[in-house]
C-alpha positions as CSV (number, residue, x, y, z in Angstrom):
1,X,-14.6,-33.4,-19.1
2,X,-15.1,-32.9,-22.8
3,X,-16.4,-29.9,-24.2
4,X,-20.8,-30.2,-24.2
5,X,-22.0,-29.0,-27.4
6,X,-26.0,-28.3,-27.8
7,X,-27.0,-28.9,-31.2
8,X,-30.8,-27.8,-30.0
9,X,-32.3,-25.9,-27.0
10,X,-34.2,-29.2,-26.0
11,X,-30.5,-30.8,-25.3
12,X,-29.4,-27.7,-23.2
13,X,-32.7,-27.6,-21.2
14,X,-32.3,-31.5,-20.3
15,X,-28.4,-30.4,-19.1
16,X,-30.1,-27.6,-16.6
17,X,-32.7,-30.2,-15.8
18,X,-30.5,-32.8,-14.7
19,X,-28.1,-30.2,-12.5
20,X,-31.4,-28.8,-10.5
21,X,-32.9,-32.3,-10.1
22,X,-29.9,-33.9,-8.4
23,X,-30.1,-33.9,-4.8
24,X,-27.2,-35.0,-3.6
25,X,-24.5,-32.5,-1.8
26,X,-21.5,-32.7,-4.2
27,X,-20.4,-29.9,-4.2
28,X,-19.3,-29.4,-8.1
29,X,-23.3,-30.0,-8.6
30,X,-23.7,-27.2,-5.8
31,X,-21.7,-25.2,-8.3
32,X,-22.9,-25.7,-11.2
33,X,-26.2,-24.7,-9.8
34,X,-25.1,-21.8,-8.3
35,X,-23.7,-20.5,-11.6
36,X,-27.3,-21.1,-13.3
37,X,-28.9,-19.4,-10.5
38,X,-26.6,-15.9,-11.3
39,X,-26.9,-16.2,-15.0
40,X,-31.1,-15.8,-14.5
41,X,-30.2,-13.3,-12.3
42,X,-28.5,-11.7,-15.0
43,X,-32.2,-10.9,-16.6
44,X,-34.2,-10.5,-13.2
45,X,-31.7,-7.6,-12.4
46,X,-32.5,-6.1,-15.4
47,X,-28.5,-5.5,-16.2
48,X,-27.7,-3.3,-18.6
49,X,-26.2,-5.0,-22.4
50,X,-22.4,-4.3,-21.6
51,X,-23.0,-5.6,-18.2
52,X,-24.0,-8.6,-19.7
53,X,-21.4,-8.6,-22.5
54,X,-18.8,-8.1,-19.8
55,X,-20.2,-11.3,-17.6
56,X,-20.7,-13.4,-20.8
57,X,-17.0,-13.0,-22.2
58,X,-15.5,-13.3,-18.7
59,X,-17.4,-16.2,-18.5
60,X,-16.4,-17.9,-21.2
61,X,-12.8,-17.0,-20.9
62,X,-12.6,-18.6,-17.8
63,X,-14.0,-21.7,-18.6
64,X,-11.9,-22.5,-21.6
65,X,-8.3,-21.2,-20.2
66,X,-9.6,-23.5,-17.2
67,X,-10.3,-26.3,-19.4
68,X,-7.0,-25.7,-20.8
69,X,-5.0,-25.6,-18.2
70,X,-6.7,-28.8,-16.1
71,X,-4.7,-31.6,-18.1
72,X,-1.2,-29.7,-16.8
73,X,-2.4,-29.0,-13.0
74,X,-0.6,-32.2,-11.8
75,X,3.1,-30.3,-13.5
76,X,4.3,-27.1,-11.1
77,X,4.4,-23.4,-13.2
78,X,6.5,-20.7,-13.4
79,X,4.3,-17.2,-14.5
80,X,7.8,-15.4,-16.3
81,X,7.1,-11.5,-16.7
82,X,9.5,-8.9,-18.7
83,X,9.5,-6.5,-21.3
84,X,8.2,-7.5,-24.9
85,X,10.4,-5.1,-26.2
86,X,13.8,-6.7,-24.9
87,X,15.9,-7.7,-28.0
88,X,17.2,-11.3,-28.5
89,X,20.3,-9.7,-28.5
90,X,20.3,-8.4,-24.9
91,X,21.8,-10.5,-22.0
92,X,18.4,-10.1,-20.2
93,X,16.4,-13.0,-23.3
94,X,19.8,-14.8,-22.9
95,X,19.3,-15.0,-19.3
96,X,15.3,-15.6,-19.7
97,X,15.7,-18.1,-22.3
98,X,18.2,-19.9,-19.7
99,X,16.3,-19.7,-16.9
100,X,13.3,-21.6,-18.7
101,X,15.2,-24.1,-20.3
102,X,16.7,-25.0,-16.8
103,X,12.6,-24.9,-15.3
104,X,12.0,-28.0,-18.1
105,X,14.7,-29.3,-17.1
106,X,13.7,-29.2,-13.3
107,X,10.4,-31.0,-14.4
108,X,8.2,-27.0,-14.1
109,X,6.0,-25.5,-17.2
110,X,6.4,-21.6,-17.5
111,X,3.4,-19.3,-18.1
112,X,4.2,-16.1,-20.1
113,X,2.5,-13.4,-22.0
114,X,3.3,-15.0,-25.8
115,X,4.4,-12.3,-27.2
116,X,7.7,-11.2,-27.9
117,X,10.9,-9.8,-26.0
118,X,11.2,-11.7,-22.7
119,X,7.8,-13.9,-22.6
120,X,9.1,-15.3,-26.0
121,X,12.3,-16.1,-24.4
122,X,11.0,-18.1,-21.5
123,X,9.1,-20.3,-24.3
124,X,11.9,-20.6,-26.4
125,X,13.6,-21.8,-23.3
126,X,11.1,-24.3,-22.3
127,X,10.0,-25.4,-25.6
128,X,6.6,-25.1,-26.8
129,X,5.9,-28.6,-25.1
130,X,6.9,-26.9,-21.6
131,X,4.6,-23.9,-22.4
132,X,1.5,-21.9,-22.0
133,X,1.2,-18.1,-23.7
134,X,-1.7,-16.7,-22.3
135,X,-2.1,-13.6,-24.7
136,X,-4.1,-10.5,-24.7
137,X,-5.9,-8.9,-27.6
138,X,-4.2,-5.5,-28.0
139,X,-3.6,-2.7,-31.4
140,X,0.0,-3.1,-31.2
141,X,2.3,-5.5,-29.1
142,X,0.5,-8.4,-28.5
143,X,0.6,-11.0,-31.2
144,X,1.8,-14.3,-30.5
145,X,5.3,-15.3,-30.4
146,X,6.6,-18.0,-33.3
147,X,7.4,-20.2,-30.1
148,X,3.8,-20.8,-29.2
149,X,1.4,-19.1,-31.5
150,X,0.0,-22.0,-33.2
151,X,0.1,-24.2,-29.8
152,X,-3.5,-25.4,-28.1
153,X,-1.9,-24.1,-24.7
154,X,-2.0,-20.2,-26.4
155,X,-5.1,-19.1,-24.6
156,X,-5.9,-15.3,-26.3
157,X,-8.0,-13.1,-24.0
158,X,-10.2,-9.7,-24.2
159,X,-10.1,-8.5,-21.0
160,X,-6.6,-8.1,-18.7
161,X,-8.4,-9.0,-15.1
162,X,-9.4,-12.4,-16.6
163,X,-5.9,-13.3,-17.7
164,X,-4.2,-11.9,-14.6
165,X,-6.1,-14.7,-12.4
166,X,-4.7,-17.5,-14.6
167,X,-1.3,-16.1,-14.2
168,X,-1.3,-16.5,-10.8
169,X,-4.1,-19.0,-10.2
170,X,-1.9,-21.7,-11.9
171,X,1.7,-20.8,-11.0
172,X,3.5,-22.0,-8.3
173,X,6.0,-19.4,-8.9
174,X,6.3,-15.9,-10.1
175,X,9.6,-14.5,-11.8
176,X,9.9,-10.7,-13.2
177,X,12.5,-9.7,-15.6
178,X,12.9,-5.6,-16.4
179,X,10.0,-4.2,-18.0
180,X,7.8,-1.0,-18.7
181,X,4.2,-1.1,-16.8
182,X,3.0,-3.8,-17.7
183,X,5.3,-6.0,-15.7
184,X,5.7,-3.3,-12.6
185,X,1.8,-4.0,-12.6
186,X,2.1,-7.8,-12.8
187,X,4.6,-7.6,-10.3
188,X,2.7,-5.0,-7.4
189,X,-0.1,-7.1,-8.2
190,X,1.8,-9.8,-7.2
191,X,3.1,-8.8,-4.4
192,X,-0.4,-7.7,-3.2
193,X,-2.1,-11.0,-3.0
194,X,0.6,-12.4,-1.8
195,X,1.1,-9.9,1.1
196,X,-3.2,-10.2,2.1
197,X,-3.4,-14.1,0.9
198,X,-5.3,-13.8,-1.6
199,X,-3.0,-16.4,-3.6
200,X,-1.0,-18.8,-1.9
201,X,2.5,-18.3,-0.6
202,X,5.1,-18.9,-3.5
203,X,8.2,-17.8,-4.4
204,X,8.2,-14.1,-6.3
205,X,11.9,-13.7,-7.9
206,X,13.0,-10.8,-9.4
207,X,15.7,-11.4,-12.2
208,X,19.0,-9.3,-12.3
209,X,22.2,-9.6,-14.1
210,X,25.0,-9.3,-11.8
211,X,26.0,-5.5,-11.7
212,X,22.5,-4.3,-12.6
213,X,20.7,-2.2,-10.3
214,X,16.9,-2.3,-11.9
215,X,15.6,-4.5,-9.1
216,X,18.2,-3.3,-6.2
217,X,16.8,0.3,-6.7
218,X,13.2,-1.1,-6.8
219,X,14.1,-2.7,-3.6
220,X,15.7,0.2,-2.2
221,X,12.0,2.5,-2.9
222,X,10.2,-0.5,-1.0
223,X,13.0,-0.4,2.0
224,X,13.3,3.8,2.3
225,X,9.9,4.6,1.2
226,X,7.6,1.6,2.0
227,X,9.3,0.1,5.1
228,X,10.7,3.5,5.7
229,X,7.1,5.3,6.3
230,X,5.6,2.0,8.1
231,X,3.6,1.2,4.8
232,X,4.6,-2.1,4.9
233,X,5.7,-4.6,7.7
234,X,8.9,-5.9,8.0
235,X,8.3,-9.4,7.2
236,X,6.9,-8.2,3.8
237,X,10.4,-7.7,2.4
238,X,10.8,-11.6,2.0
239,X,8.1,-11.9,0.2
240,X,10.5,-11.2,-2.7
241,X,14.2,-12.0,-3.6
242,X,16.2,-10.6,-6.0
243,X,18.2,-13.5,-8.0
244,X,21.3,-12.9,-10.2
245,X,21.4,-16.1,-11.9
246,X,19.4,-18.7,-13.2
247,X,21.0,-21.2,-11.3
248,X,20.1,-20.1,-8.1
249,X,16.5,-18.8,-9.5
250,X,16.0,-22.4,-9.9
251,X,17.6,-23.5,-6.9
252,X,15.4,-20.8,-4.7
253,X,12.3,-22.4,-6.1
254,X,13.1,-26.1,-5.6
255,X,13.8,-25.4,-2.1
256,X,10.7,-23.6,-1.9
257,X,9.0,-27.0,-2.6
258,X,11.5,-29.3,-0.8
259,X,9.8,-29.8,2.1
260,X,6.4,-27.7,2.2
261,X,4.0,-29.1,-0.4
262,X,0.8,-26.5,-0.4
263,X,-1.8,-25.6,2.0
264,X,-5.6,-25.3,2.2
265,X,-8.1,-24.1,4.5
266,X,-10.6,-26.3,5.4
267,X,-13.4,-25.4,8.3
268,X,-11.2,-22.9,10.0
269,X,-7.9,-25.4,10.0
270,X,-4.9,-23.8,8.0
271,X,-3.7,-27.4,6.6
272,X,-0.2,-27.5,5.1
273,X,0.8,-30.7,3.2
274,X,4.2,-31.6,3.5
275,X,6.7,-33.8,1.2
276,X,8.4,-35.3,4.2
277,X,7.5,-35.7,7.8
278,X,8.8,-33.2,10.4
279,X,10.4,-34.1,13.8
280,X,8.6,-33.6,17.4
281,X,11.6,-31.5,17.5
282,X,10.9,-29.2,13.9
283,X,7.0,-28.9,15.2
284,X,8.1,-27.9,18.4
285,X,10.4,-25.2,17.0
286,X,7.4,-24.1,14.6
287,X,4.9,-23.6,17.8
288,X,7.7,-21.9,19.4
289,X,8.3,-18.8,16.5
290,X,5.3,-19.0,14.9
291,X,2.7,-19.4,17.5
292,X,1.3,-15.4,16.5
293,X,-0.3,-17.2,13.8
294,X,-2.2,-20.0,16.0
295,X,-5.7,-18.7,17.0
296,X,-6.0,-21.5,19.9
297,X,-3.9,-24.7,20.6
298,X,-1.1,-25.8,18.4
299,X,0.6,-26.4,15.2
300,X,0.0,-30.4,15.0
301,X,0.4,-33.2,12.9
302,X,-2.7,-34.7,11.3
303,X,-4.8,-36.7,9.3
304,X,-6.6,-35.7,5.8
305,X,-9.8,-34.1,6.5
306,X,-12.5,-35.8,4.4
307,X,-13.1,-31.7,2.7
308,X,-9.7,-33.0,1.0
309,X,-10.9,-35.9,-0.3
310,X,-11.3,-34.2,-3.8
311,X,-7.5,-34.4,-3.9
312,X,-6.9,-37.8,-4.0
313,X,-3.4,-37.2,-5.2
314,X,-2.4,-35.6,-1.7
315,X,-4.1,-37.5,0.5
316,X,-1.4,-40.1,1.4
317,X,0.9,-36.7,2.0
318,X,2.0,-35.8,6.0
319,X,0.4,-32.4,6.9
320,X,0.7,-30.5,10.1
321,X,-2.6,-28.4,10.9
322,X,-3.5,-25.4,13.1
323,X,-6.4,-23.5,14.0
324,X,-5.3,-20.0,11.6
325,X,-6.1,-16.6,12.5
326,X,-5.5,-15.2,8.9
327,X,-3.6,-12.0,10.5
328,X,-0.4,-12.2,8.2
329,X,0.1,-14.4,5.0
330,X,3.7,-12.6,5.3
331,X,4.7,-14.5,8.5
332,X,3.0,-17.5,7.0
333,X,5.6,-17.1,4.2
334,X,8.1,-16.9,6.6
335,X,6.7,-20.1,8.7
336,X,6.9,-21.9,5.2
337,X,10.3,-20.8,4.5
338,X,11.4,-22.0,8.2
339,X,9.4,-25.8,7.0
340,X,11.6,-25.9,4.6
341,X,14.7,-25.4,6.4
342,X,13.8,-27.5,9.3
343,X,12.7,-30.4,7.3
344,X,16.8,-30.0,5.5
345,X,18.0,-30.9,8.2
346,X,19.7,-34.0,9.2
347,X,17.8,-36.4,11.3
């Protein structure tokens, strides 16, 4: 949908007239409804003026990094984090700016941070054409790389939590190089949502030249300290891999996607969409491992549910369905990782 510009308030009051006199149930009319309702809310609360310079920015820096991204959402992403301080001369932009390029290549779009060091490398490796820079205004640091500063998929924002959701929000993979805080936040962040579901499982890779220990030592704290004091569950640790080469970076994320497709939870059914059919046999093998995750009967193949009908793109893909009991995205993870095997193999 095109931007809606209101060249007088009579033209914006027919807009909110027309969303609150339409009674049908589609639900994006639900929304936008429900979105008018807050903003009065805004003024019946009272809120206080940064409250409501907080919600109005936010606001607007959603919609238009939204409205950005839609055109791409049918083209799989790669958020790339690093160090905006890493020299073109260092073997780690080398290996980022090779790692992109072979993403392109693979048919994937990378997401950085636009700036310099690392983030420019993965959109130097892409190409502009490949990329989105999703900057942050900052004193120092921050400006947009020469890659992708005068691209319409730059999105600049003001506030950090905004951007973070459109890092992960639109990736379909996550891959840290070494970095300073910024990208240990990015990257605990991460592993958080990923660990209590709050973003869908995806591949979270964590780049290493061979004979570096950055990300071996950072694994070794998660195992001795993490694991080690029952902070974490077992089934956490594959959440994350550590890769020393682009190649099999790449390769790792492909087979992420070889079989399993993506999932969605509609009325209480975990629905996974698959890019091949399974055997009795692989469903079978699924109930039989994975069956902790089943609140009542089975993992089952199934028909779309009409909720998914506003995906028409998916609809004509198998899924397998099962009644999920939320406990552990980790072992979903896992169950994903074992689709993937299972639907590899012959016959």
């Amino acid at each position: 949908m095109s931007d809606i510009q209101f060249d007088t308030v009579e033209e914006a009051m027919a807009q909110v007239t027309e969303i609150f006199a339409e009674k049908s149930r589609d639900l994006s009319n639900i929304l936008h409804r429900e979105i008018l309702v807050n903003a009065l809310k805004t003024r019946r609360d009272g809120l206080d003026i940064l409250d409501l310079k907080v919600l109005s920015q936010a606001m607007a820096e959603f919609r238009y990094a939204a409205r950005t991204f839609k055109p791409y959402r049918n083209r799989r992403k790669v958020s790339i984090f690093g160090s905006a301080r890493t020299p073109e001369s260092d073997p780690y932009y080398q290996y980022a700016v090779k790692f992109a390029r072979m993403l392109a290549e693979s048919g994937f779009m990378v997401i950085t941070g636009a700036a310099e060091g690392i983030m420019k490398a993965g959109n130097a490796g892409a190409g502009a054409d490949n990329s989105f820079g999703i900057n942050i205004l900052l004193p120092f640091e921050q400006s947009a790389n020469a890659v992708i500063h005068e691209d319409p998929k730059l999105i600049t924002f003001k506030y950090f939590f905004t951007r973070k959701i459109f890092f992960l929000m639109e990736a379909h993979a996550v891959a840290l190089f070494p970095g300073g805080f910024g990208t240990h936040d990015e990257g605990f962040e991460t592993l958080t949502l990923l660990q209590t579901g709050k973003a869908p499982p995806m591949p979270f890779l964590l780049m290493e030249l061979p004979g570096e220990d950055y990300w071996h030592r950072y694994d070794q704290f998660i195992r001795e300290q993490l694991l080690g004091r029952r902070l974490i569950a077992k089934e956490d640790l594959n959440l994350y891999r550590i890769m020393e080469s682009p190649e099999d970076a790449v390769a790792w994320i492909k087979h992420y996607y070889s079989t399993y497709h993506s999932m969605r939870l509609v009325r209480g059914q975990l629905v996974v969409r698959l890019q091949r059919k399974l055997s009795d046999d692989a469903i079978e093998t699924l109930n039989s491992k994975f069956s902790d995750l089943v609140r009542s009967g089975k993992i089952a193949p199934v028909a779309a549910f009409p909720d998914e009908a506003n995906e028409p793109d998916l609809l004509d893909k198998p899924r397998i369905a099962c009644a999920y009991n939320q406990q552990s995205p980790s072992r979903l993870n896992e169950m994903i990782l074992a689709i993937n095997n299972l639907g590899s193999e012959p016959g």
